[in-house]
TIVEXDO-90189 format. One record per residue (C-alpha): residue in one letter; x, y, z; residue number from 0. Coordinates in Angstrom, 2 decimals, padded with zeros to 5 digits, always signed. Layout:
N
<resn: a; px: X; py: Y; pz: Z; resi: NUM> $
...
***
This chain:
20
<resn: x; px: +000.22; py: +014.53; pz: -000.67; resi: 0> $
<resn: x; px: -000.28; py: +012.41; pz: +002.23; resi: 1> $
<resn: x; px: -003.23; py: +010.87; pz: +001.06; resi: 2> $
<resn: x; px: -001.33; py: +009.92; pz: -001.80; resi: 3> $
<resn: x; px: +001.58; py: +008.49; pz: +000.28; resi: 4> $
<resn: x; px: -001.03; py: +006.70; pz: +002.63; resi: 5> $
<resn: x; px: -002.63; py: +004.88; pz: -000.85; resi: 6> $
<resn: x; px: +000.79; py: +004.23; pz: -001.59; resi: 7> $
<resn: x; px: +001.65; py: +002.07; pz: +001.50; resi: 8> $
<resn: x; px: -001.73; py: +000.47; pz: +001.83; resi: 9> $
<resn: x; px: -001.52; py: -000.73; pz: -001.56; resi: 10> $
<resn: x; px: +002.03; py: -002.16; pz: -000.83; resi: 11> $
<resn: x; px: +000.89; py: -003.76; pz: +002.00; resi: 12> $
<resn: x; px: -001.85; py: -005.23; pz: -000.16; resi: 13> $
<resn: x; px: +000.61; py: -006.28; pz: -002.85; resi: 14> $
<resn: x; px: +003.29; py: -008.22; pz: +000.14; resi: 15> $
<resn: x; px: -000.44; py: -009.81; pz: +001.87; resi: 16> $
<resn: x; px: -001.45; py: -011.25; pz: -001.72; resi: 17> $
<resn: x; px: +002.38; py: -012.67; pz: -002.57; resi: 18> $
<resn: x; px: +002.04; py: -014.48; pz: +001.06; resi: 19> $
***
């Protein structure tokens, strides 16, 4: 589970980096 949660935020923070 937090694994999951981890790839979850990394790939939000990936997804906010790209729209900037």
């Amino acid at each position: 589970m937090l694994s999951v949660c981890r790839s979850v935020v990394v790939r939000c923070k990936l997804l906010v980096v790209v729209s900037f």
